[in-house]
matplotlib code that plots the C-alpha trace (Angstrom):
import matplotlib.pyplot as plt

x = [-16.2, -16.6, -17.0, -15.2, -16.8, -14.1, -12.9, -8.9, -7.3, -5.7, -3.1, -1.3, 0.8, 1.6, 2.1, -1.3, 0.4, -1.3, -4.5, -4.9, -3.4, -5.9, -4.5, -5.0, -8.6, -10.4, -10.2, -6.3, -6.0, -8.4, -6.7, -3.3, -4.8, -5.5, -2.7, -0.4, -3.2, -1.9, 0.2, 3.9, 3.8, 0.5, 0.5, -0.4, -2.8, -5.5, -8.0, -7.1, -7.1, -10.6, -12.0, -11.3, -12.3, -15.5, -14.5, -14.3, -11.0, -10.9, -11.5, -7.9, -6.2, -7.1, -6.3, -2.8, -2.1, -2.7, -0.4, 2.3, 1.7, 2.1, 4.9, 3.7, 3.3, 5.6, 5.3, 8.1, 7.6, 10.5, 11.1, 11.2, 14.2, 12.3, 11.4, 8.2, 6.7, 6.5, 4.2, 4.3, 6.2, 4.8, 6.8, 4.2, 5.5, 3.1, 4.7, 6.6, 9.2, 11.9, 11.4, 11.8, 14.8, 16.6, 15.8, 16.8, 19.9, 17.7, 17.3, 13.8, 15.6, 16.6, 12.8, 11.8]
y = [23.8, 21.4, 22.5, 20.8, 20.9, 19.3, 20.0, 20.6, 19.6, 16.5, 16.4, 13.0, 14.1, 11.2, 10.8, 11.0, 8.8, 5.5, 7.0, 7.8, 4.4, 2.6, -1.1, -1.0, -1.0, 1.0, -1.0, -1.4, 2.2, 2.9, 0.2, 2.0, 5.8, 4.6, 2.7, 5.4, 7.6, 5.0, 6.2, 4.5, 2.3, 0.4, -3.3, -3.9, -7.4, -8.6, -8.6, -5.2, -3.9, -5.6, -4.0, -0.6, -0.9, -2.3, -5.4, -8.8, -10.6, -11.7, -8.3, -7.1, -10.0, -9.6, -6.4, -6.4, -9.2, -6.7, -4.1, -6.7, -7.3, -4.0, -3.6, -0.9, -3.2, -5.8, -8.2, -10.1, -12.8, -12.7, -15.6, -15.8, -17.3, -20.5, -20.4, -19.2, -16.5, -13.9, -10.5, -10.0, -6.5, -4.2, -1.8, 0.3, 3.0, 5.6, 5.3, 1.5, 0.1, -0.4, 2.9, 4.2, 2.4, 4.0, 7.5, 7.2, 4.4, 2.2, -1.5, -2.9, -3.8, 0.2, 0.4, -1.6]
z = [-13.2, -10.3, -6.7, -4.6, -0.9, 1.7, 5.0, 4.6, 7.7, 7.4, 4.0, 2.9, 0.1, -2.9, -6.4, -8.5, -11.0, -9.7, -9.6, -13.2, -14.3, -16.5, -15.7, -11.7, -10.8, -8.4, -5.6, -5.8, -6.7, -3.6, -1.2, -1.7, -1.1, 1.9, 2.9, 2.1, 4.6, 7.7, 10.1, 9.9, 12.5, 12.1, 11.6, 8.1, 8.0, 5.5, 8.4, 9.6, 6.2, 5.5, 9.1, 8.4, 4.3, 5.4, 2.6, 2.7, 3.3, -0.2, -1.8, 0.2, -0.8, -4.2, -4.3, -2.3, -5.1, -7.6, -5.9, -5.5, -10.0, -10.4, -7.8, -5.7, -2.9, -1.3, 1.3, 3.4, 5.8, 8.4, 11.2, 14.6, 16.2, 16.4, 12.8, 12.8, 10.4, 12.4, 11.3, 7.2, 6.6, 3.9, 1.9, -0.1, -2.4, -4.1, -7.5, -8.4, -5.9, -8.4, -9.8, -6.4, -5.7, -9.2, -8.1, -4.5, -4.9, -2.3, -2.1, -0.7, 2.4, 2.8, 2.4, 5.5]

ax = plt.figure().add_subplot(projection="3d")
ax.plot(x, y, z, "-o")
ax.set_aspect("equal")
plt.show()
């Protein structure tokens, strides 16, 4: 029997089920752990996400692309009133969006 040595102070509480998928790999699995670990309102970016991952740029987009396959991710791209894309807008979901959306009756805009 393992030990398991941790301090428990801080809890996140999410669905395992993505964690012992065999088609995501570790760093999508690990990328979305620890988005579902931010607090609501931080600014989801690729840079931001590479800073605090200690990863390259790449490694988080390839990874949020893998998150979006797989639908546990999805990313928006409102405009401002001059047309401009303003900040991207996650929606991140511990088990698939769309299976979400048939146990709660939500649409991804109810999600945002």
């Amino acid at each position: 029997m393992p030990k398991l040595l941790a301090k428990r102070n801080r809890f996140v509480s999410m669905d395992n089920e993505f964690l012992t998928r065999t088609d995501l790999s570790l760093k999508a699995k690990g990328l979305l752990a620890c988005m579902l670990c931010l607090t609501p309102d931080w600014r989801f970016s690729i840079d931001g996400l590479a800073y605090i991952n200690k990863e390259s740029e790449s490694a988080i987009s390839s990874a949020l692309r893998e998150l979006e396959q797989f639908d546990y991710l999805r990313r928006s791209y409102p405009r401002t009133e001059d047309g401009k894309i303003a900040n991207a807008v996650y929606t991140i979901c511990d088990i698939p969006i769309v299976e979400y959306e048939a146990l709660h009756g939500e649409s991804d805009d109810a999600l945002n």
